[in-house]
C-alpha positions as CSV (number, residue, x, y, z in Angstrom):
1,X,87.1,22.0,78.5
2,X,85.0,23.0,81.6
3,X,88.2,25.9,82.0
4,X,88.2,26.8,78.4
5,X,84.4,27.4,78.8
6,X,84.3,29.6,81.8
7,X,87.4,31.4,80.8
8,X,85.1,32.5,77.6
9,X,82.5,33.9,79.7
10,X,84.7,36.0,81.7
11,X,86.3,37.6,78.8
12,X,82.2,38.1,77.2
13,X,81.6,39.7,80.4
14,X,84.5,41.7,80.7
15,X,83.9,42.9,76.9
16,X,80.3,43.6,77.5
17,X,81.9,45.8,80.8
18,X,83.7,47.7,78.4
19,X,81.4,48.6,75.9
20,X,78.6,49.8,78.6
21,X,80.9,52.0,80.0
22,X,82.1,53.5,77.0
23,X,78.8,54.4,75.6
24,X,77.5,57.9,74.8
25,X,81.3,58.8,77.5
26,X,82.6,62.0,75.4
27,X,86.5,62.2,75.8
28,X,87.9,63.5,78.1
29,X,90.7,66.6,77.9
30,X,93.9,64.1,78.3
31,X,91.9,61.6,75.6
32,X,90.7,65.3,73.5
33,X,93.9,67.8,74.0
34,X,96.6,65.5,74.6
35,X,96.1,62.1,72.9
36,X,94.4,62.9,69.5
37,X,95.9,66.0,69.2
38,X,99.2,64.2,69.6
39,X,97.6,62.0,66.8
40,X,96.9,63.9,64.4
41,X,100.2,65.7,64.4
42,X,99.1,69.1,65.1
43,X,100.0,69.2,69.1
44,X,103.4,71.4,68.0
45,X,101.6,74.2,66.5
46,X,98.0,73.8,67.4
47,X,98.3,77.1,69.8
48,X,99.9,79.6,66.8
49,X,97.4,78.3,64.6
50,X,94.3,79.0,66.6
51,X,92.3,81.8,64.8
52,X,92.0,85.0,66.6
53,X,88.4,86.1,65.4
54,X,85.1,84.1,65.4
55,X,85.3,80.5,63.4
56,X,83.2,78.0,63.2
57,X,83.5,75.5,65.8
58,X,84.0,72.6,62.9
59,X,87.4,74.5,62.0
60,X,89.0,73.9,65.6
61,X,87.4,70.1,65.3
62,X,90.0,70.1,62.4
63,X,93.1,69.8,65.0
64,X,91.5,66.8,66.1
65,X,90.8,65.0,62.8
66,X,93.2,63.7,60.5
67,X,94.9,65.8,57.7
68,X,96.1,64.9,54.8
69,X,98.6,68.0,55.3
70,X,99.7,65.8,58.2
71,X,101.6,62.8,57.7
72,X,103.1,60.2,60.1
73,X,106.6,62.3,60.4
74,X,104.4,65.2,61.6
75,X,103.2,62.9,64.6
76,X,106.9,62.2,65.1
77,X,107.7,65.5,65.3
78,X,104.8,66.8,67.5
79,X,105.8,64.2,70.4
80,X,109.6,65.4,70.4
81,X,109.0,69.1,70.5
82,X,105.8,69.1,72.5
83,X,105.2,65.7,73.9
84,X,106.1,63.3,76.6
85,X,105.7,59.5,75.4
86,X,107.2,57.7,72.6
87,X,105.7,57.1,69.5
88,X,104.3,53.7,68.7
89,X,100.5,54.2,70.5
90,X,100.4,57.6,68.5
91,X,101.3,56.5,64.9
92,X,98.8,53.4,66.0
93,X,95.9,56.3,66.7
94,X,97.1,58.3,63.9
95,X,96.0,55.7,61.5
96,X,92.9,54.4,63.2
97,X,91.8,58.5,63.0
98,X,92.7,58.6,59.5
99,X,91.0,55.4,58.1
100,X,88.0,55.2,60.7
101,X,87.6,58.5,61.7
102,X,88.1,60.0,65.4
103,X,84.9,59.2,67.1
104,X,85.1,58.4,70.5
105,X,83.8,54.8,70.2
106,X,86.3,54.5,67.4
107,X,89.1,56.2,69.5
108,X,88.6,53.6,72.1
109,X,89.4,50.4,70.3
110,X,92.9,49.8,70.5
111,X,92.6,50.8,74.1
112,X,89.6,48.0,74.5
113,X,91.4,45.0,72.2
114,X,94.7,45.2,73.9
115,X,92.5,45.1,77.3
116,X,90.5,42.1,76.5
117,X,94.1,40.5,74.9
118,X,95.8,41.6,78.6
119,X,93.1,39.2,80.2
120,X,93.4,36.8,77.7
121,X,97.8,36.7,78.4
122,X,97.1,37.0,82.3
123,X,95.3,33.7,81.9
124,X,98.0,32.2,80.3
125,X,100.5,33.4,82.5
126,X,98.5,32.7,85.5
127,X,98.1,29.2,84.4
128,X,101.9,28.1,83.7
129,X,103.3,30.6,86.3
130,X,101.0,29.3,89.2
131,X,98.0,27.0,87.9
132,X,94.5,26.7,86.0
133,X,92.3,28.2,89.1
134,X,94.6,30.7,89.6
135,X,95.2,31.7,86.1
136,X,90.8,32.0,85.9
137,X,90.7,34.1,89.3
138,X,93.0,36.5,88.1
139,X,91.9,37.0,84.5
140,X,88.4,37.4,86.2
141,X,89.4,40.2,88.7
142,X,90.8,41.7,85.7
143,X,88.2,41.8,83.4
144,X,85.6,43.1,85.9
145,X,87.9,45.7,88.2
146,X,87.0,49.2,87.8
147,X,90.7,49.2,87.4
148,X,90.2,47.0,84.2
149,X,87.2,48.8,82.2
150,X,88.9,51.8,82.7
151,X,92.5,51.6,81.3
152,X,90.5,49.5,78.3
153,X,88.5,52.3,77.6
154,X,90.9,55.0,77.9
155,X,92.3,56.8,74.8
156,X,95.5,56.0,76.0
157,X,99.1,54.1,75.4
158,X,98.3,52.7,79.2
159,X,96.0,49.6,78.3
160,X,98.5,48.9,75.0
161,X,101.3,49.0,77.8
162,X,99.7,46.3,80.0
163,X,99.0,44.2,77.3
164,X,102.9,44.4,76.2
165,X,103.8,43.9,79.8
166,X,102.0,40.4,80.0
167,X,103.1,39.0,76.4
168,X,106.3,40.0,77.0
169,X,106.8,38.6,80.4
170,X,105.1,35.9,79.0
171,X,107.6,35.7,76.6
172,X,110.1,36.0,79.0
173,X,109.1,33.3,81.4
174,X,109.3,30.9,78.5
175,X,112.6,31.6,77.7
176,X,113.7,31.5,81.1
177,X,112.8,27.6,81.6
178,X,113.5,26.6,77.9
179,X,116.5,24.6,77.5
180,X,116.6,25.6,73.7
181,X,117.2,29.3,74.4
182,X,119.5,29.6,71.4
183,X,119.9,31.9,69.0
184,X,118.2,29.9,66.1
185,X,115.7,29.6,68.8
186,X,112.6,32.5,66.9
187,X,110.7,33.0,70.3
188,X,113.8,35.0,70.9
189,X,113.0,37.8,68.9
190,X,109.6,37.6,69.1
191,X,110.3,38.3,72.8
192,X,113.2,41.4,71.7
193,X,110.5,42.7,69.4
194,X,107.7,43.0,72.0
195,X,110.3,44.8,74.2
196,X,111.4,47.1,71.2
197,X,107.0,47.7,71.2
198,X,107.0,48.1,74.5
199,X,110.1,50.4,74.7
200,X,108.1,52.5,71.9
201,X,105.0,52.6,73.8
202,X,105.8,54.1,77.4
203,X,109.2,55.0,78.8
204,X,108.5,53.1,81.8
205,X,108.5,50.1,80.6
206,X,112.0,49.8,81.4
207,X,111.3,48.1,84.5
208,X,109.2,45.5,83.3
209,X,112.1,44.8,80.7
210,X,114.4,45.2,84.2
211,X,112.3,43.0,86.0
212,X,112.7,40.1,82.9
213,X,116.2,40.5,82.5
214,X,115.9,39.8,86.3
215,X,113.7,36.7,85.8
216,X,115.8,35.1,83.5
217,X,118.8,35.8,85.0
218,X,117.7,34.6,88.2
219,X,116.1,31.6,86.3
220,X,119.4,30.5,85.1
221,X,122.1,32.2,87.0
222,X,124.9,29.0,87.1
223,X,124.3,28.6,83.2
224,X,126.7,30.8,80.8
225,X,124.5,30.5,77.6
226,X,121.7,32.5,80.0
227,X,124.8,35.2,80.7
228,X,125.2,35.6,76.7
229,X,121.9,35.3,75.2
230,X,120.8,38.1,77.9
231,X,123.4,40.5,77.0
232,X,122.7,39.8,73.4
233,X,118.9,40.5,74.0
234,X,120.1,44.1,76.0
235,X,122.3,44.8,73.1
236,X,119.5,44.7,70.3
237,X,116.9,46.4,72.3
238,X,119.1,49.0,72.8
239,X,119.7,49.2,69.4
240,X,116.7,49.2,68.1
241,X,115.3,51.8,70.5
242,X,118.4,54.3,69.8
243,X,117.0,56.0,67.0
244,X,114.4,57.6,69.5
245,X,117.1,58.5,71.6
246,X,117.4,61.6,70.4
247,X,113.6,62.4,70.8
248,X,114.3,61.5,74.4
249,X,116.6,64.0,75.3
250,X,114.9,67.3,73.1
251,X,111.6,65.6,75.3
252,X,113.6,65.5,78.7
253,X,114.5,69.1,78.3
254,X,111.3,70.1,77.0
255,X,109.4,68.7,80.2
256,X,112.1,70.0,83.0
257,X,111.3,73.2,81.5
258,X,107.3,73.4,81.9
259,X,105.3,72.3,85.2
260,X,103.8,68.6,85.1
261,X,102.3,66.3,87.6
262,X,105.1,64.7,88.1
263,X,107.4,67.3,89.3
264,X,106.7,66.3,93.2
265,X,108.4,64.4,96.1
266,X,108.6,60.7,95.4
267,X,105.1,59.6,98.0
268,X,105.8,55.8,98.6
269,X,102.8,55.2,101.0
270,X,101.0,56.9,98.2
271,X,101.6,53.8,95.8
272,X,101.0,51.5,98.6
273,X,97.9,52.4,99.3
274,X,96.5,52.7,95.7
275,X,98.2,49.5,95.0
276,X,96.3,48.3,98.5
277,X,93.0,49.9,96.8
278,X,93.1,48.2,93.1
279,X,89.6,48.0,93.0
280,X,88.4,50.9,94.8
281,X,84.7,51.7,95.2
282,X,85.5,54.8,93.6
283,X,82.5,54.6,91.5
284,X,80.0,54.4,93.9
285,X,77.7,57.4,94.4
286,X,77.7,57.6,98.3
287,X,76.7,61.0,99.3
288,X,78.8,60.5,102.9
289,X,82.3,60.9,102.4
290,X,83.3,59.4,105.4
291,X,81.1,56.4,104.5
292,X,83.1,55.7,101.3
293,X,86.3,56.3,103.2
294,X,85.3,53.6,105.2
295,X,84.5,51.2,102.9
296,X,87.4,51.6,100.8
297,X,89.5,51.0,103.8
298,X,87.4,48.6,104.7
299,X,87.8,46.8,101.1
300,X,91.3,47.6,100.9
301,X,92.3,45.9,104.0
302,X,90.5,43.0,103.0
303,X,92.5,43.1,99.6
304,X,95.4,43.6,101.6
305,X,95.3,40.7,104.0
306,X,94.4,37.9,101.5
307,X,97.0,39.3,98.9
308,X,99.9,38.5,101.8
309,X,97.9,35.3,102.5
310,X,98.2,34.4,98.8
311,X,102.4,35.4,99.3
312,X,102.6,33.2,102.0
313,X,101.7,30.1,100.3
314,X,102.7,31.0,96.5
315,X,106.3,32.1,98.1
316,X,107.2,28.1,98.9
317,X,107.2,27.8,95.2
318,X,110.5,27.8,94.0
319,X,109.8,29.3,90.8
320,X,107.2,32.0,92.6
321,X,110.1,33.4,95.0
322,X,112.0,33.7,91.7
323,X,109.2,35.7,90.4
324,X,108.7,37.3,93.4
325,X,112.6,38.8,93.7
326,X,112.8,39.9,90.2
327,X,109.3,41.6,91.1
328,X,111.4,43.5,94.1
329,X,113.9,44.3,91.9
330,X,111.7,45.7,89.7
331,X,109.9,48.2,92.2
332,X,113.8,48.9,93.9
333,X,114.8,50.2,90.1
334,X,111.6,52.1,89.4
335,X,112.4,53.7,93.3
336,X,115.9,54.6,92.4
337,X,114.9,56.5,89.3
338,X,111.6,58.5,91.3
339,X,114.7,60.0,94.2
340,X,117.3,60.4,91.9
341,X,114.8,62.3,89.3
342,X,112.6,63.7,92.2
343,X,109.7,62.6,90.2
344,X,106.3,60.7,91.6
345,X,105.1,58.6,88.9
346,X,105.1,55.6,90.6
347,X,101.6,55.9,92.5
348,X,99.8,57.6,89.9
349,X,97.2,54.7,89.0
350,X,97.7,54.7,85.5
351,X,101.4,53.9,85.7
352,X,100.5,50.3,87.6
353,X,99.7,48.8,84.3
354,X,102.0,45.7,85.1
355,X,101.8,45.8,89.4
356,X,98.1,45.9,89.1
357,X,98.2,42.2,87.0
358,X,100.5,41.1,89.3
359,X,98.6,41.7,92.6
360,X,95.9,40.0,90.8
361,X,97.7,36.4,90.6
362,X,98.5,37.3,94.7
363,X,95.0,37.7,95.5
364,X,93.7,35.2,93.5
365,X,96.4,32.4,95.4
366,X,95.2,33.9,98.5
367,X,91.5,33.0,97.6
368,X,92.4,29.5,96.3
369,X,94.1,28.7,99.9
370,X,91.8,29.8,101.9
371,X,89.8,27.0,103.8
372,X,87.4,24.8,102.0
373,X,85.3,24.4,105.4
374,X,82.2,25.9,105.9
375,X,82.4,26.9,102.2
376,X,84.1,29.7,103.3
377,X,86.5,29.7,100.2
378,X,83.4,29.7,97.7
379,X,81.6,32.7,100.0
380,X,84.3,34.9,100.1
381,X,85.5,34.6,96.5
382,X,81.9,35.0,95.1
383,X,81.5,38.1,97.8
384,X,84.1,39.5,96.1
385,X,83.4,38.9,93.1
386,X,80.4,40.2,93.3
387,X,81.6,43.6,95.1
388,X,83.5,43.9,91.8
389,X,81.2,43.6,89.1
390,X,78.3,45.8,91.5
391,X,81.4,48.4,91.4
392,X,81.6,48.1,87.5
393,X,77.8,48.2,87.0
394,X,78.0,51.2,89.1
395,X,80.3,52.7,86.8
396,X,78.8,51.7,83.5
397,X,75.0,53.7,85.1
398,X,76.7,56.4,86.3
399,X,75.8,59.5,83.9
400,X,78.0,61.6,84.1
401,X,80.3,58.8,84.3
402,X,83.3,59.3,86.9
403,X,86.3,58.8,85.6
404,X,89.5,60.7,85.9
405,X,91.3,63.8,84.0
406,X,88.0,65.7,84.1
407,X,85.1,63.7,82.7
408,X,82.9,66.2,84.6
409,X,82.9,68.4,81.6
410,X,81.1,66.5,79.6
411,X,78.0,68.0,81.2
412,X,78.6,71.2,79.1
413,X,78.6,70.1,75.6
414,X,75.2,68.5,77.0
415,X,73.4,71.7,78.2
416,X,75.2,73.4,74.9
417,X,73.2,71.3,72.7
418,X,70.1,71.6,74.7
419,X,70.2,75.4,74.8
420,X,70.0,76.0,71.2
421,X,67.1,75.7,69.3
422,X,66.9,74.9,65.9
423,X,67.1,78.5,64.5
424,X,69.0,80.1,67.2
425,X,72.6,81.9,66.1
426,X,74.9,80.5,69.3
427,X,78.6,81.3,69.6
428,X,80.8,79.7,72.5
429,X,83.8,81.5,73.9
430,X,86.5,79.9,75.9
431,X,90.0,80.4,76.5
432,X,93.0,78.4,75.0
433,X,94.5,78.4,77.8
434,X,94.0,74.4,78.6
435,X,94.0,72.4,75.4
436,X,92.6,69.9,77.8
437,X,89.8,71.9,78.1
438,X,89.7,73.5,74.7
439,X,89.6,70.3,73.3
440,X,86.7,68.6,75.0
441,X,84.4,70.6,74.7
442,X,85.1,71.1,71.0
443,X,85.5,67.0,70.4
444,X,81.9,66.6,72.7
445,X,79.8,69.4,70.9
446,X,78.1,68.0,68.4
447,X,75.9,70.9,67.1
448,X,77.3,73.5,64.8
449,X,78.1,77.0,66.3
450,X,80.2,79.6,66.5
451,X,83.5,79.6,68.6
452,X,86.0,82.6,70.0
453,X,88.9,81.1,71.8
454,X,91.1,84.0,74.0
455,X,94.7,83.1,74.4
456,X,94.5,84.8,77.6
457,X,94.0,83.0,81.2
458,X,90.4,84.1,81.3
459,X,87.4,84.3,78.3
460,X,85.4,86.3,81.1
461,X,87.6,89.1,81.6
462,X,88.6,89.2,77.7
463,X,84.5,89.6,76.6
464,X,84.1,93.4,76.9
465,X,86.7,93.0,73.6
466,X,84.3,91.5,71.8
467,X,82.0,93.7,69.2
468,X,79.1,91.0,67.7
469,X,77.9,89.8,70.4
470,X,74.3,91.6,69.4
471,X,74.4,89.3,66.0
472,X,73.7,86.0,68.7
473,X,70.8,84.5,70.6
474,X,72.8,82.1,72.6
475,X,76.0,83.0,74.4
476,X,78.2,79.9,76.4
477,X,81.3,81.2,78.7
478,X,83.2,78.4,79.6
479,X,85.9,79.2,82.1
480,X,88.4,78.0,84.2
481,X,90.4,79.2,87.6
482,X,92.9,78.1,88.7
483,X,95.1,79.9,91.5
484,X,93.5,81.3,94.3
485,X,93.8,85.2,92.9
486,X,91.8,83.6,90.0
487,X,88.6,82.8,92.7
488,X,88.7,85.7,94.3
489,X,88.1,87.8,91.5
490,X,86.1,85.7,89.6
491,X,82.8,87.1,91.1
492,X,83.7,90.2,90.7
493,X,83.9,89.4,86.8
494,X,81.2,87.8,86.5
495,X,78.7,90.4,87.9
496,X,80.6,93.3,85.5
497,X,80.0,90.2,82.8
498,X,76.0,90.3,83.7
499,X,76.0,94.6,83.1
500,X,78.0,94.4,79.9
501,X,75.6,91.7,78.6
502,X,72.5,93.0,79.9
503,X,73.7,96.2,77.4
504,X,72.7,93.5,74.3
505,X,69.3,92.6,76.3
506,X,71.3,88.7,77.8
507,X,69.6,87.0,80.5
508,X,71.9,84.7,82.6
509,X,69.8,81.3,82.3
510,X,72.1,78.9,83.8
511,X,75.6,78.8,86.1
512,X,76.6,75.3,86.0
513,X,79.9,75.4,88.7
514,X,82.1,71.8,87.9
515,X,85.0,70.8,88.5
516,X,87.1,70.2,91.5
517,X,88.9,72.4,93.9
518,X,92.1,73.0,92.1
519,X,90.6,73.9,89.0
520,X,87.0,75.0,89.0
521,X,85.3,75.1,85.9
522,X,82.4,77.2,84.8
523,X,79.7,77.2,81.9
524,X,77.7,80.5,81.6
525,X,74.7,80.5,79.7
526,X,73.0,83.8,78.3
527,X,70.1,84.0,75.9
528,X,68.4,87.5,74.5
529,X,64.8,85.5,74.9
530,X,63.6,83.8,78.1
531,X,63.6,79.8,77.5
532,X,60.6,78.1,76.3
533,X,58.5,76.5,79.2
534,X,59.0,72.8,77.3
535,X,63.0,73.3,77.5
536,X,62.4,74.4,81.5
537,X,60.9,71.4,82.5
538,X,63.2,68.9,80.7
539,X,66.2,70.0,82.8
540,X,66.8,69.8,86.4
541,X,66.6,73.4,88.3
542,X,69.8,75.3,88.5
543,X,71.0,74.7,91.9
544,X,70.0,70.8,91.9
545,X,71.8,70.6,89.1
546,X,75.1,72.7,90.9
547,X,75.0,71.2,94.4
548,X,75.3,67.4,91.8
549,X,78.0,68.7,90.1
550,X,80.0,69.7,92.8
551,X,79.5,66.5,94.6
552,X,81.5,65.1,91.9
């Protein structure tokens, strides 16, 4: 009962994580341009259908909102010609969008109930895989990691993935010591469905289902029955996954085509740090970089040393090494596939959805064995603890939240709205050349305005095209650069940019510089009147507001 009680109160706290961080957090461009677009159907054609002449910014919020004149088969279709991931998260979106609407609170819910449901399963598993305190310790470290309140607020298939990781292994562990693992036996195919979801949801979740083939095979490996029911369980997953197979080779030739992230050399120490890291201090606002550096090494080698501790002790168990070596088999599959492909998915942080969980029951054994004298045990765990949820708090104040994929643009729907008074006539132009972009700002701007989008690289260089500019008060650039011919004549641009709008009587009122240093981002802000003196004082001075921004 006492268990039951505290378990409650971590999953309270870990839902009340979640729903501080998400508030007033705009999309970001993979949530915007990638994952509701991919939604809604439109991510095909989106690009041929973008209006060449001045629109109304609430007819490009259309590619983002459901459609009646796009159906579930459209979604289908828009992940096989122009998409990456299979379809079950998608169709899942599709329908939230078209019932509920595509807020961004709204957006975020299957992302936040299958996170909550992933702490709730690595309880479970916790407790009949190792025991009750270990099962609480783990679930805890979930629920209030950085790690955690991020994938379960991220308008993406990667916290629906964890939480089908975990009931399936779940599933599979089950199976693995039941004696009645029979045909008639139904937590069979609950166990082949989840896989068949799982399958559905991310491509890589072939290796979890490789690492609980392993598991059960290892569980069982004198008994014939095992042999059988495992090949019968192979044999209907892969038939119940082939009719995506075709999808999966148009999508294989689509991406070895077109330049993605993972197109690299496979960077093992890569994943071993990050995996060292799961609970970075990445959210901390420390103006010294080489303080943070140190205490995220410092952290990580703490994480480090009592996650081997925890192996040492859990590995006695006969049932943990078992666990343990289908684990290795596991990462030695997922290995083979990054060198054979020459791809380097494996440390990207949002592709640990099942490692991460699993560290956590490591970490958690380490803490339970560590001595009881001195209280050391109780100090270090409730340190710990405590550097975890002051990392999450962190996160959940932070405005603009820090995040990943570029939640530093959310600062320029912001100083969009602010800029234009009630009667003002604004228009915002910005390139199509990143839907990720494109999309962010469009999903984050709340205010009705104009919008010309330039299919070419740059909106700046594209402006001297434009012929009603005279007909605006407000005019928003947003830009982006990315190769280093880009920078270098961006400020030549810009300053032939100033003479051509100082020709309508524009004065440049802000430069906000964002981004990183790969792909800078700007928002240019002219106006034919000088700002009111209330609207001066409500916002931070220009190069306060850049030297913030850039620390980012």
């Amino acid at each position: 009962m006492k268990s039951r009680i505290i378990f409650i109160i971590i999953l309270l706290i870990g839902a009340l994580l979640r729903i501080l961080y998400s508030l007033d957090l705009p999309l970001d461009g993979e949530e915007a341009g990638v994952a509701t677009l991919q939604a809604t159907g439109q991510a095909q054609h989106y690009s041929q259908k973008l209006p060449d002449v001045i629109t109304p910014i609430d007819s490009i919020r259309n590619f983002i909102r459901y459609s009646p004149d796009h159906s579930a088969r459209d979604v289908f279709r828009s992940l096989r010609y122009a998409g990456m991931h299979p379809p079950f998260y998608y169709l899942l979106l599709h329908y939230i969008i078209k019932f509920f609407g595509n807020s961004a609170i709204i957006l975020r819910a299957i992302s936040f109930f299958a996170s909550l449901l992933s702490i709730c399963y690595l309880y479970r598993l916790g407790k009949d895989l190792f025991n009750e305190k270990i099962g609480l310790y783990a679930a805890a470290f979930l629920a209030f990691s950085g790690y955690g309140i991020w994938l379960g607020t991220y308008v993406r298939p990667y916290s629906l993935i964890m939480l089908l990781s975990l009931v399936s292994t779940y599933q599979a562990y089950h199976l693995s010591i039941s004696k009645a693992a029979s045909f008639r036996n139904i937590n069979l195919y609950l166990y082949i469905l989840t896989v068949t979801l799982g399958l559905y949801t991310i491509y890589h979740f072939i290796f979890v289902f490789i690492f609980q083939i392993a598991l059960i095979l290892l569980t069982n490996f004198r008994n014939k029955n095992t042999i059988i029911t495992t090949l019968f369980i192979i044999t209907l997953v892969f038939l119940c996954f082939s009719a995506w197979i075709p999808s999966l080779r148009t999508q294989m030739n689509v991406v070895s085509k077109g330049h993605f992230y993972f197109h690299e050399k496979v960077d093992i120490f890569h994943f071993i740090g990050d995996a060292a890291s799961i609970n970075s201090v990445r959210y901390f606002q420390l103006n010294s970089f080489l303080l943070k550096s140190i205490i995220a090494l410092i952290y990580a080698s703490i994480t480090t040393v009592v996650v081997v501790y925890g192996l040492y002790f859990s590995l006695k168990i006969g049932r943990i090494r078992i666990f343990a070596l289908a684990i290795i088999i596991h990462l030695l599959a997922y290995l083979l596939l990054e060198f054979t492909m020459n791809l380097n998915t494996l440390h990207k942080i949002k592709m640990l959805f099942f490692i991460i969980p699993v560290l956590y029951f490591f970490l958690a054994a380490g803490f339970s064995h560590l001595p009881k004298g001195f209280h050391l045990r109780n100090i270090a765990l409730t340190l710990f603890v405590a550097v975890l949820l002051a990392n999450s708090v962190a996160a959940c104040c932070i405005k603009p939240k820090l995040g990943s994929h570029g939640r530093y643009l959310e600062v320029f729907p912001r100083y969009i709205s602010e800029y234009t008074e009630l009667n003002d006539k604004s228009i915002l132009i910005l390139s199509s050349r990143k839907r990720r972009l494109l999309f962010q700002i469009i999903h984050a701007t709340k205010i009705n305005i104009d919008v010309k989008i330039f299919p070419s690289p740059s909106a700046l260089s594209q402006l001297p095209k434009m012929q009603d500019l005279e007909n605006y008060d407000v005019v928003f650039i947003a830009d982006i650069r990315e190769t280093k011919a880009e920078s270098a004549s961006f400020t030549k641009k810009t300053v032939k940019l100033s003479e051509y709008l100082n020709k309508y009587h524009f004065t440049l009122l802000e430069h906000i510089e964002s981004g990183n240093q790969s792909s800078p981002c700007s928002l240019y802000i002219y106006k034919k009147t000088p700002i009111p003196y209330n609207l001066k004082t409500s916002i931070a001075p220009t190069s306060c507001r850049q030297s913030h921004l850039l620390a980012l």
